[in-house]
Each structure stands twice: as structure tokens, then as C-alpha cells.
MARMARMI-252404 format. One line per 5 residues: number of its first residue (from 0); for each residue x, y, z of N, C-alpha, C. Coordinates in steps of 0.05 Angstrom, whole numbers, plus 32768, in hexadecimal, padded with zeros to 4 digits. Layout:
BEGIN
NUM> X/Y/Z/X/Y/Z/X/Y/Z ~ ... .
***
This chain:
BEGIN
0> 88F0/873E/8945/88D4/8747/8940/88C7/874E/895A ~ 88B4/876A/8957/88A6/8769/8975/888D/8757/8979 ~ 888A/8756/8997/8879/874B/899A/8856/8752/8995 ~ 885F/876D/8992/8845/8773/8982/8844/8789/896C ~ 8838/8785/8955/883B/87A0/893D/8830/87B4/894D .
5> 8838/87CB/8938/8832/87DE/893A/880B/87DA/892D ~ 87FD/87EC/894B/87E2/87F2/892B/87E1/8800/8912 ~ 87CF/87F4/8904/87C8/8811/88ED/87B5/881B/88F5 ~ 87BC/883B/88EA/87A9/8852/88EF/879B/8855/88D4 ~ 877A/8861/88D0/8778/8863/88C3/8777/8886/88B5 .
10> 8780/888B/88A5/877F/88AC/8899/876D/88B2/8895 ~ 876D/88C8/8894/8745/88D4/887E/8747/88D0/8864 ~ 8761/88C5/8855/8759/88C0/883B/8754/889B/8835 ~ 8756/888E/884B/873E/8872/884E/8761/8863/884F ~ 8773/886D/8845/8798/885E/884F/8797/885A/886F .
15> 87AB/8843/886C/87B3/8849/888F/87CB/8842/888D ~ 87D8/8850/88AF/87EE/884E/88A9/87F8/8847/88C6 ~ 8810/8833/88C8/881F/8833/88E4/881D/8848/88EF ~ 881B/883D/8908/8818/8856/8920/8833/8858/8928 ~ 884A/884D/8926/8866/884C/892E/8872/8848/8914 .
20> 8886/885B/8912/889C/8855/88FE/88BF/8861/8906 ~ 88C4/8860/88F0/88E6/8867/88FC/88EB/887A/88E9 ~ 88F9/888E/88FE/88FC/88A9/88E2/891E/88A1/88E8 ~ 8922/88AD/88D2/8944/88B3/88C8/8957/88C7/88C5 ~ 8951/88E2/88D4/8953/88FA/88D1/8970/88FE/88E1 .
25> 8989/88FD/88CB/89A0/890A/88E0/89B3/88F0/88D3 ~ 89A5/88D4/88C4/89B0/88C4/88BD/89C1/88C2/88A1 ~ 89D6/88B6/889F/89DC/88BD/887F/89D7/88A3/8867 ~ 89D6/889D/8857/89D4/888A/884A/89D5/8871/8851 ~ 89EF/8869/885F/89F6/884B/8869/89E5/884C/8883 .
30> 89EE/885F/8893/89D5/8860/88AF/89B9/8854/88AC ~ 89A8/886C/8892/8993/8868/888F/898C/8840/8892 ~ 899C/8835/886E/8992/881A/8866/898D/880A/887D ~ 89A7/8813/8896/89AC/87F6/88A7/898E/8803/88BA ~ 8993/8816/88C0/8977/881B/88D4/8959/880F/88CB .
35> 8965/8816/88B1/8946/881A/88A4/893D/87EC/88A7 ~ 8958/87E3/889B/8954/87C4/88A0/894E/87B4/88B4 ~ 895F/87C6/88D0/8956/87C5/88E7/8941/87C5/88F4 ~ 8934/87D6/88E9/8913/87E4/88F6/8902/87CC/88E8 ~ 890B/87CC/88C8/88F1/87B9/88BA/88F1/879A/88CD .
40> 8906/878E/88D3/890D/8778/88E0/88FF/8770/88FB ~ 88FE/878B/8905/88F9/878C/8920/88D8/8798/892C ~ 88D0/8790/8909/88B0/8796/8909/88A2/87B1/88FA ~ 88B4/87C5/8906/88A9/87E3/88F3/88A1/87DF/88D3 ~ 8893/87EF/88D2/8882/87EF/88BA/8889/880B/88A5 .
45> 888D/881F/88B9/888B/883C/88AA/88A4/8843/88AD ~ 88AC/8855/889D/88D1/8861/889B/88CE/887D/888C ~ 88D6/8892/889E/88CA/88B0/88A2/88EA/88B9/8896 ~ 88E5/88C2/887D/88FB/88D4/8871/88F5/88EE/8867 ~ 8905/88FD/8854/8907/8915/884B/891C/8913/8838 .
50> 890E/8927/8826/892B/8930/880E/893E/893D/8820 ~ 8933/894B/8832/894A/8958/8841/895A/894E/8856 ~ 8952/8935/8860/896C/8926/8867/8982/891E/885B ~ 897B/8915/883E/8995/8913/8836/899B/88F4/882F ~ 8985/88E4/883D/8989/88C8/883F/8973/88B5/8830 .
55> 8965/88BD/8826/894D/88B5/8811/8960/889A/8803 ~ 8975/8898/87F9/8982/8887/87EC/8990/8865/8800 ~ 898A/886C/8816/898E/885F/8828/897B/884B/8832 ~ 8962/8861/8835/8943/884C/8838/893F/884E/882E ~ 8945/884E/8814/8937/8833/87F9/894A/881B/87F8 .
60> 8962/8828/8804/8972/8810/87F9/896C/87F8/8818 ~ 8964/8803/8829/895C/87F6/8840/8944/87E7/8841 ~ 892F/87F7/8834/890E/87E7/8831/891B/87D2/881B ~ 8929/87D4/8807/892E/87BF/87F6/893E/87A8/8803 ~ 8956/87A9/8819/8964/8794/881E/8957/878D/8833 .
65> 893D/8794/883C/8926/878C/8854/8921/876B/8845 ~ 891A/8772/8831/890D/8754/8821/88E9/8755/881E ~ 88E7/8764/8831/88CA/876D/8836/88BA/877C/881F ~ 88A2/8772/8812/8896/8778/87F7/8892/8792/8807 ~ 888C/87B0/87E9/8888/87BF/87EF/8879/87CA/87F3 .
70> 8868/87B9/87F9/8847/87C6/87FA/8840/87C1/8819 ~ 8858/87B7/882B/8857/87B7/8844/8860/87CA/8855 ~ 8875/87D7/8842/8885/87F3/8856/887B/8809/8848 ~ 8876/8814/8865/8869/8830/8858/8880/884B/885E ~ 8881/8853/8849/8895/8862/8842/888D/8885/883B .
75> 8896/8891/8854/8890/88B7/8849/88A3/88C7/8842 ~ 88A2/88D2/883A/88BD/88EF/882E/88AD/890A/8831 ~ 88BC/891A/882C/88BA/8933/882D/88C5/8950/881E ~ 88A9/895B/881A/88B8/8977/8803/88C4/898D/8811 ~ 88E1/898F/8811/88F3/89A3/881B/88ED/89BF/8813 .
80> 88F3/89D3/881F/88E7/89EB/881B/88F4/89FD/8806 ~ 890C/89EF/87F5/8914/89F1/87DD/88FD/89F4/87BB ~ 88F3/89DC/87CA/88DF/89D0/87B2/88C2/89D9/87AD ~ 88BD/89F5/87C4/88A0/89ED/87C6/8898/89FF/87A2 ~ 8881/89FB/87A1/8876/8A05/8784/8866/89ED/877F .
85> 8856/89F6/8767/8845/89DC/875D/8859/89C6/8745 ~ 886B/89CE/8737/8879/89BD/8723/8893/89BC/873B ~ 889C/89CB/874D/88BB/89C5/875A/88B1/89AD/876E ~ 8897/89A7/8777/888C/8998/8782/889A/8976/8778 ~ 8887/897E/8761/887C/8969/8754/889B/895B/874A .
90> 88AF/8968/8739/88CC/8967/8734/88DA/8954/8753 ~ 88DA/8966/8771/88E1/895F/8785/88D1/8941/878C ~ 88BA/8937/878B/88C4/8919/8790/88BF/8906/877B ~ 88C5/8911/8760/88CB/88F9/874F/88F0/88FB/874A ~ 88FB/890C/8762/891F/890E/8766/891D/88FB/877C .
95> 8903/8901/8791/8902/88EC/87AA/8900/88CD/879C ~ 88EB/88C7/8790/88F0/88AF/878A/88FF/889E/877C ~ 8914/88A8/8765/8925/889E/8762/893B/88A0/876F ~ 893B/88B7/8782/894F/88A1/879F/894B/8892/87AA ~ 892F/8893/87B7/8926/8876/87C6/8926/8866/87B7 .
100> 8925/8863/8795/8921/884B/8786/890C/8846/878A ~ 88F7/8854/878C/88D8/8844/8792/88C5/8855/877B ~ 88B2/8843/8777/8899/884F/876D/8884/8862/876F ~ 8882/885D/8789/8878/8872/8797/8879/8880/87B6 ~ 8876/8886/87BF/8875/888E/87DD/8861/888A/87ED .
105> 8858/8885/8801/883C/887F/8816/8831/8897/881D ~ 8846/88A3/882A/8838/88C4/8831/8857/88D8/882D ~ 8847/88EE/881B/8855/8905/880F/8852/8923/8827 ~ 8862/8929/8834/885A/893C/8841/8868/895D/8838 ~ 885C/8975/8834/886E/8983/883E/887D/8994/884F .
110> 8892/898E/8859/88AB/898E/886D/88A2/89A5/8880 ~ 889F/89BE/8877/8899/89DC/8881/8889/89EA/8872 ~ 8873/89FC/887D/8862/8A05/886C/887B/8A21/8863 ~ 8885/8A33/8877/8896/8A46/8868/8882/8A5C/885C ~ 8875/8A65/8873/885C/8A75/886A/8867/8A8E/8859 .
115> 887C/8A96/885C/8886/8AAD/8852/8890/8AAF/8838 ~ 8887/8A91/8827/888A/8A88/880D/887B/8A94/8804 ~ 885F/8A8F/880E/884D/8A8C/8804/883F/8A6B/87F1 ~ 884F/8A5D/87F1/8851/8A44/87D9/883F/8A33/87E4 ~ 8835/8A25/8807/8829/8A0B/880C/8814/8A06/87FD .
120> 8807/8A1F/87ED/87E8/8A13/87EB/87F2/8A08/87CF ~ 8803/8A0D/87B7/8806/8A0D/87A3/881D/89F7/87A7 ~ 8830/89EF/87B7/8832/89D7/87BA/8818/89BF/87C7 ~ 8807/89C1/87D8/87FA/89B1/87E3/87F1/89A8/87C0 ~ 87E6/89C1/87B5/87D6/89AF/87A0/87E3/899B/878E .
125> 87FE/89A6/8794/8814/898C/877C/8816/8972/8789 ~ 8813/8974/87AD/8810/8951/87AF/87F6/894C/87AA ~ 87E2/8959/87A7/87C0/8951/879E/87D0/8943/878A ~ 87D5/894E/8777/87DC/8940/8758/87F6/892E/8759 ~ 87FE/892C/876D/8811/8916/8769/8807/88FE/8772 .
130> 87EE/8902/8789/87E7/88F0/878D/87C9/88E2/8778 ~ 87B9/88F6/8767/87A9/88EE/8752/87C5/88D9/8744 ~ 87D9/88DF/8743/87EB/88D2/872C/87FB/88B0/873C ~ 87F2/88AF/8752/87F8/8891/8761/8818/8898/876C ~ 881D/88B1/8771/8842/88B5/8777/8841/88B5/8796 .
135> 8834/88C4/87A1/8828/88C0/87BD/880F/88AD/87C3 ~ 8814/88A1/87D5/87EE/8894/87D8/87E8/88A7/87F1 ~ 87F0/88B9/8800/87E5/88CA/880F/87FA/88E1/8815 ~ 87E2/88F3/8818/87F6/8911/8815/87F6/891A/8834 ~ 8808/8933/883F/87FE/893C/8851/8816/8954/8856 .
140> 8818/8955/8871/882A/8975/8874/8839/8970/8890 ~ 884B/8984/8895/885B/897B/88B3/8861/8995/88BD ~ 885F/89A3/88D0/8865/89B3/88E3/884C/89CE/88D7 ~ 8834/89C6/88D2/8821/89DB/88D2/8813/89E2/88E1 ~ 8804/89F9/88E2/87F4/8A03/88FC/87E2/89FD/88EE .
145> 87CA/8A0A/8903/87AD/8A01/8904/87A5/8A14/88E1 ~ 87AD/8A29/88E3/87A2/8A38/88D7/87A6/8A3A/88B1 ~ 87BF/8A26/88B8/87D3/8A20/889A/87BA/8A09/8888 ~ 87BC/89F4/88A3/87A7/89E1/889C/8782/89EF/8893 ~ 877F/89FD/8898/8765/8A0E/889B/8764/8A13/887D .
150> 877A/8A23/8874/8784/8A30/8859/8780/8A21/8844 ~ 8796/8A08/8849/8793/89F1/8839/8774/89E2/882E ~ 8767/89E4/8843/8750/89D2/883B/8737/89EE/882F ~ 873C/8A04/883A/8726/8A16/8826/8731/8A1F/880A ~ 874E/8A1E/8803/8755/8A20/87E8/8755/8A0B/87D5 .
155> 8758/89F4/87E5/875A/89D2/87D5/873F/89C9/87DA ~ 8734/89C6/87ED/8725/89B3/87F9/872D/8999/87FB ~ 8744/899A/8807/8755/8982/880E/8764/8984/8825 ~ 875F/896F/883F/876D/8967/884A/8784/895D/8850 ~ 879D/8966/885F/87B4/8955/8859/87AA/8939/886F .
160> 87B0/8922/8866/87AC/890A/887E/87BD/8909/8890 ~ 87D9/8913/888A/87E8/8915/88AB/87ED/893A/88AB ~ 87F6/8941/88C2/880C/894E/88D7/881C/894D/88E0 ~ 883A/8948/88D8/8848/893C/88E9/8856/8959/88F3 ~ 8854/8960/890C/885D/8970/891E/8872/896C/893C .
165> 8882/8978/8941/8893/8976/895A/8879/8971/897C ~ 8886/8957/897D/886B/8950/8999/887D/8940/89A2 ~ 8879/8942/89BE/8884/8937/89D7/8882/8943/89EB ~ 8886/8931/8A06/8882/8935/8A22/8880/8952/8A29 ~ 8898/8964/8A20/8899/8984/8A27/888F/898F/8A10 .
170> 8885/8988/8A04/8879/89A2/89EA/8863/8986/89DE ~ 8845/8988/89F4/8832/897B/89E8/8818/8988/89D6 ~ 8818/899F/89CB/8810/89A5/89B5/87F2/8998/89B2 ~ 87E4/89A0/89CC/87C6/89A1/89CC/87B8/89AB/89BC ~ 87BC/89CE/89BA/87AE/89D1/89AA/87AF/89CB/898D .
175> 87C0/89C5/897B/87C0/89CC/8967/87C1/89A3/895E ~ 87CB/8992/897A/87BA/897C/8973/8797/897B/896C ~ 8790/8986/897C/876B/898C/897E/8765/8992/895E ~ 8778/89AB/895E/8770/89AF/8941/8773/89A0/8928 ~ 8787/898F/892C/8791/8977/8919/8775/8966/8918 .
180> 8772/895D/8938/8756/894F/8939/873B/895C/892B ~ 8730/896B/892C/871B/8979/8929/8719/8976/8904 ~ 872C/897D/88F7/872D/8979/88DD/8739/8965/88CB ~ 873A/894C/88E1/873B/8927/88D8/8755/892A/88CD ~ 876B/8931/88D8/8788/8933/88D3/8798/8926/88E5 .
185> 87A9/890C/88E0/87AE/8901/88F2/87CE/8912/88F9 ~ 87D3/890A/8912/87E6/891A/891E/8804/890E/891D ~ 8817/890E/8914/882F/8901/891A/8844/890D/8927 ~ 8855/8904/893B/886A/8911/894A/8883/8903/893B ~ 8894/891E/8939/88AB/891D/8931/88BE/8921/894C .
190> 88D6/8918/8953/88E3/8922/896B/88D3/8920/8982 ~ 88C1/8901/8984/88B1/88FC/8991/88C0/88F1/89B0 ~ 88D5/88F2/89AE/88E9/88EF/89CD/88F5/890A/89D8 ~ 88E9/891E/89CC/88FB/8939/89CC/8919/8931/89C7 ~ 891B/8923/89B4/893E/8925/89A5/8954/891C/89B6 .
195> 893E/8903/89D1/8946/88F6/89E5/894A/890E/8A04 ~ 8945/8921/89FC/894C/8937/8A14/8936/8932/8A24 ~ 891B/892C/8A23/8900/8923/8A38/8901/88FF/8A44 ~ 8919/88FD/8A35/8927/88D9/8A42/892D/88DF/8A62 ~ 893D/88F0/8A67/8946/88F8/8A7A/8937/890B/8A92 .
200> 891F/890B/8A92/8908/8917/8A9D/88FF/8905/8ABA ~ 890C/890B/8AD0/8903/88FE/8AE9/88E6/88EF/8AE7 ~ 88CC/8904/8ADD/88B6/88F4/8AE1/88B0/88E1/8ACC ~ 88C1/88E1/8AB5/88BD/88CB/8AA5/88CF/88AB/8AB0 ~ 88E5/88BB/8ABA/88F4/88A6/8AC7/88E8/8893/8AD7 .
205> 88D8/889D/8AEE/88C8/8892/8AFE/88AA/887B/8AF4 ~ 889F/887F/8AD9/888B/8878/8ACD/889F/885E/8ABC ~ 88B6/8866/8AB5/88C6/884C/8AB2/88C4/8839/8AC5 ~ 88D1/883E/8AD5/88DF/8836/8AEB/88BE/8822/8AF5 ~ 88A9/8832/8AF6/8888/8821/8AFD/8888/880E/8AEA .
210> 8888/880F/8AD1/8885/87FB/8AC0/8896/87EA/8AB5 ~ 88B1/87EC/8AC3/88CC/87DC/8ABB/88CD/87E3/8AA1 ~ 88C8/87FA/8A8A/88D7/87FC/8A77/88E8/8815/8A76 ~ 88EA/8821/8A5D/8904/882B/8A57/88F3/884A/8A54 ~ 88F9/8859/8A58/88EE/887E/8A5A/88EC/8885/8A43 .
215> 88F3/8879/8A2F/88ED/8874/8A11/88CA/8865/8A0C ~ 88CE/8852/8A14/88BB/884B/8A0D/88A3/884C/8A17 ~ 88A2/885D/8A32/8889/8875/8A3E/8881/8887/8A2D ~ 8897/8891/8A26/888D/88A2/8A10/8882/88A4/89F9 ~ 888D/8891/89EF/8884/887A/89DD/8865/8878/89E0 .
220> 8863/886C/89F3/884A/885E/89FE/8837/887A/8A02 ~ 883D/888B/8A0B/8830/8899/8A0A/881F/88B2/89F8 ~ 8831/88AC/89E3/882C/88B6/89D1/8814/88A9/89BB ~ 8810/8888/89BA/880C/887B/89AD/87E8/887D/89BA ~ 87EB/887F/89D4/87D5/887A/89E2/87C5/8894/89DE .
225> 87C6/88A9/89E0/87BF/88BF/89D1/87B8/88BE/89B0 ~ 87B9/88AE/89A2/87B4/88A8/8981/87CB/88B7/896B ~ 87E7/88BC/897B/87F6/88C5/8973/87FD/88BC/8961 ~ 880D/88BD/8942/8823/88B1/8932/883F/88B7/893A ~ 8851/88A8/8941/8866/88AA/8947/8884/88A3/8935 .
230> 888B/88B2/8933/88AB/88A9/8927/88BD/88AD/8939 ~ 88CB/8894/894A/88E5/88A5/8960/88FD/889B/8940 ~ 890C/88A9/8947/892D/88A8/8939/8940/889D/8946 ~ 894C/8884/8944/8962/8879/8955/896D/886C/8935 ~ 8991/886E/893E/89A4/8861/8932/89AE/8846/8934 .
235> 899D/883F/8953/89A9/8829/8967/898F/8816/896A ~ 89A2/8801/895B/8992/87E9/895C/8981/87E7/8971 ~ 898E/87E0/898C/8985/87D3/89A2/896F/87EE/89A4 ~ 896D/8808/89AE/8953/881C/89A4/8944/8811/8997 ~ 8954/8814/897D/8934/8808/8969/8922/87F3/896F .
240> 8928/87E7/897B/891B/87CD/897D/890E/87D0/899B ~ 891D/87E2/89AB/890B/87E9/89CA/88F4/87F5/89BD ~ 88FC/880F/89AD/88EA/881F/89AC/88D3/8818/8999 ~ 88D0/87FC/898D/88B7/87ED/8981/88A2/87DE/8998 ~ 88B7/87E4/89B1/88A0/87C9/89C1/8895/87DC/89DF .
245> 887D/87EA/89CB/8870/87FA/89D8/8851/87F4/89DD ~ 884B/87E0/89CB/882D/87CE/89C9/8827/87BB/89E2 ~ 8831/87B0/89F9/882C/87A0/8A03/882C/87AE/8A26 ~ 8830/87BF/8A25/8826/87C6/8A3D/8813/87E5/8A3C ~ 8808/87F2/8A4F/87FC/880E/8A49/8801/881C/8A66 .
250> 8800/8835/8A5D/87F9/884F/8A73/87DB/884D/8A89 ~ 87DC/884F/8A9C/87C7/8858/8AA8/87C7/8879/8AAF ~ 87A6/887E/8AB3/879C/8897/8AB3/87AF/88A2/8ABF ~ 87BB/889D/8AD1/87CC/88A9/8AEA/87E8/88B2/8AD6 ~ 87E9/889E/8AD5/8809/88A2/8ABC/8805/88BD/8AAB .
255> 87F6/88B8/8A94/87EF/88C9/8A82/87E4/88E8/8A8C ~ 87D6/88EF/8AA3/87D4/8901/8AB3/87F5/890F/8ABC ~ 8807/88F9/8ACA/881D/8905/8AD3/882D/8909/8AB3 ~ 8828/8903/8A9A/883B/8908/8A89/8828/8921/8A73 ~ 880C/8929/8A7E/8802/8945/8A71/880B/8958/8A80 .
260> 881C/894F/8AA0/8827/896B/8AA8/8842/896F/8AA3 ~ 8851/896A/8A8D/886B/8967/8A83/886C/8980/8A6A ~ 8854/8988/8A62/8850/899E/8A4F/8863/89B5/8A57 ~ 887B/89BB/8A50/8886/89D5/8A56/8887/89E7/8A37 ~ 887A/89DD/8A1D/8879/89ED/8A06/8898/89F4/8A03 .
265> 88AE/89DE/8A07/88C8/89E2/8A00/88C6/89D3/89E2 ~ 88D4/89E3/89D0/88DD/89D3/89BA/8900/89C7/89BC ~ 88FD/89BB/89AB/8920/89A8/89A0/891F/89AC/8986 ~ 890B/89BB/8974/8910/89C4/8959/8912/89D5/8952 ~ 8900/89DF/8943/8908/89F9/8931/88E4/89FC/8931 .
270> 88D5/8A1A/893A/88BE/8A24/893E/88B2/8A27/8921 ~ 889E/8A21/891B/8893/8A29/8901/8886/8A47/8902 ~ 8887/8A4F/8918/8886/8A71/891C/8895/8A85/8909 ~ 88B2/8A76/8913/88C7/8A85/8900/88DF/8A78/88ED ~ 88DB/8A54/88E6/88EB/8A4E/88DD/88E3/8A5E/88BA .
275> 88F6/8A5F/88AA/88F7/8A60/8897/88E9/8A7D/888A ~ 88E2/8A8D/88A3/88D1/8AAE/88A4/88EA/8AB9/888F .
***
């Protein structure tokens, strides 16, 4: 167990949610459970999946051999860009939740807007109604721009409560954090280590090396200190459990200054410019 939890954040829909969780993206079934048991053990609260991982059947089967009631792990999934529509929505996570074996989900996001669908706004409104129906207790979206979000709330008049977007050291995503801020949308980083490639970054090295920890957990740290939501992805125990014990020490100004000049607007994903165009 760490020495200190993770906080809760609170959403604009009055939920809160861990500010640290463990995503599972790249994991397969057996991977997922043991990580997923791992993480709950070692304090994490939240466990960041997708239908399109592949491993939904894994963390459920992991939140269940946690032992941990379920009204303690907060659990998200995601609508693949297969599903979007208002009924392919709705179909897509009552397939999610009888993989996870669960009742419901904490937060429903969907995966890519895929502007060239045309579908987000007519899916957004199917998690409105999934969540009127208790299947989600909070909705939200992942890799959208400012302007997607803009759309959403003058056709719905609904807010998604998260963002979860590609953020880290080389691709810090100012503006379109601002804009997350400005319209009470909390922000979450996916591939919040750059996919471990910003591990290896001399000036992060050195900000270790000041604070005797691990260039993981600067990042970590620094993300958290900013009001970030974070999911890092590790398979490896001994990780998982570094990358929870990020609460007991902090950044100074100086730190956080030398790690806003690390912005090179490099991605390690796939651009919502042109994925899925």
C-alpha cells in the first residue's frame, strides 16, 4: 500500500474521481487481472480501459479478485469508433459491461471523435442516456479539440466531465488544456510518460537525480501538480507501485519551469488531425 492515496478530483457533474489510475492499453486478459490486482493492492483506485483493448474481461476479473467492494474502484471504458451512433452506442457498452461483469461503469468516454463520421454529437447524446439510465455515473470524451467540445455543449447542452488526451513532458498541450479549463472539463493524460520515451530525457534525469526518485515519478509528479488526471500503463509490478508514490514529495517553481521548457509538440500517438480522416 502507498504511503499516501491518490486525491479525488471533483467533476462538473458533482462525481469525483482519482487523480491517478492505471490504464491497461497493450495488455491481454491475464496481463490486464494481475495488473489490475496489483494496482488495487498497492492503493490505486481507478483502472482506464477500452472495448478496444481487448482486455475489458480481465479488469473485471481483476476488480473482482481485488476483494475490494465496488463502489471503491472506479472503473472507465470506452466507445470504439466502430460503435459510434446513438443505438450502436448504447448496444457497445451493455457488450462492455458484460465483459467487465459489472453493473455499471464510473466514466464512459468516447475513444475518438472521427470527425469525418460525422457521429460524436449523436453518440455523445447516447451516453447522456446511458447515463439518465445509471450505466455510466459519468460521461465524457478522449482525444478532442477545443472546438469538438464547443459543438457538443451548443447541440446538447452538456458537458463531457473528462478529456482524456495525449499529455506529457514533450507534447504539453497548453492550449487546448486552457480550453478544457475554461469550460469545467477536467483534463486526463493518456501516455502520460510519453510511452516511457521522455524517461530518458537528460533534464528529467537530473530533477530525479535532485529529488532521489525515479524520472517516472517527476513526471508523475508533475503532472499531478498541474491538476492533471493521470493514467501511466505499466505491466511491472515493481513500476506500478513506484509509479503510485508520487504524493509525498513536490516540484519547486524552478523544477516545473525547467520541465515547461521540455514542450517540443512531439507526439507517441496517433494526431486527432488525421486519425481516422
Amino acid at each position: 500500500m502507498t504511503d499516501m492515496a491518490s486525491p479525488m478530483i471533483e467533476m462538473n457533474d458533482g462525481h469525483r474521481i482519482p487523480q491517478l489510475g492505471l490504464g491497461v492499453w497493450q495488455d491481454d486478459d491475464a496481463q490486464a487481472a494481475a495488473c489490475v490486482r496489483c494496482a488495487l493492492q498497492e492503493g490505486y483506485r481507478l483502472i482506464d480501459t477500452a472495448s478496444a483493448y481487448g482486455n475489458e474481461a480481465g479488469v473485471g476479473q481483476g476488480v473482482r479478485e481485488s476483494g475490494l467492494p465496488r463502489s471503491d474502484v472506479f472503473v472507465t471504458t470506452k466507445i470504439w469508433n466502430d460503435a459510434q451512433g446513438y443505438q450502436e452506442a448504447q448496444d457497445a457498452l451493455h457488450a462492455s459491461l458484460e465483459r467487465l461483469g459489472l453493473d455499471y461503469v464510473d466514466l464512459l468516454l468516447i475513444h475518438w471523435p472521427i470527425p469525418s463520421l460525422d457521429k460524436y454529437v449523436e453518440t455523445w447524446r447516447a451516453l447522456i442516456h446511458l447515463r439518465e439510465q445509471g450505466l455510466a455515473r459519468s460521461i465524457g470524451v478522449s482525444n478532442f479539440r477545443g472546438d469538438e467540445l464547443q459543438r457538443l455543449f451548443l447541440e446538447t447542452h452538456q458537458l463531457p466531465a473528462v478529456n482524456q488526451i495525449e499529455l506529457h513532458p514533450w507534447l504539453q498541450q497548453g492550449e487546448l488544456r486552457t480550453a478544457n479549463g475554461v469550460l469545467g472539463v477536467r483534463t486526463q493524460a493518456w501516455s502520460p510518460l510519453g510511452q516511457g520515451k521522455a524517461l530518458t530525457d537528460p533534464d528529467i534525469g537530473r530533477l530525479a537525480a535532485k529529488h532521489g526518485r525515479e524520472p517516472a515519478q517527476i513526471i508523475l509528479r508533475w503532472h499531478v501538480q498541474q491538476g492533471v488526471l493521470v493514467i501511466p500503463k505499466s505491466s511491472n509490478p515493481d513500476r506500478i507501485r513506484s509509479n503510485a508514490r508520487i504524493f509525498d514529495f513536490a516540484l519547486d517553481d524552478e523544477d516545473m519551469s525547467a520541465l515547461a521548457q521540455l514542450d517540443r509538440g512531439e507526439r507517441v500517438g496517433p494526431d486527432p488531425d488525421t486519425f481516422g480522416a
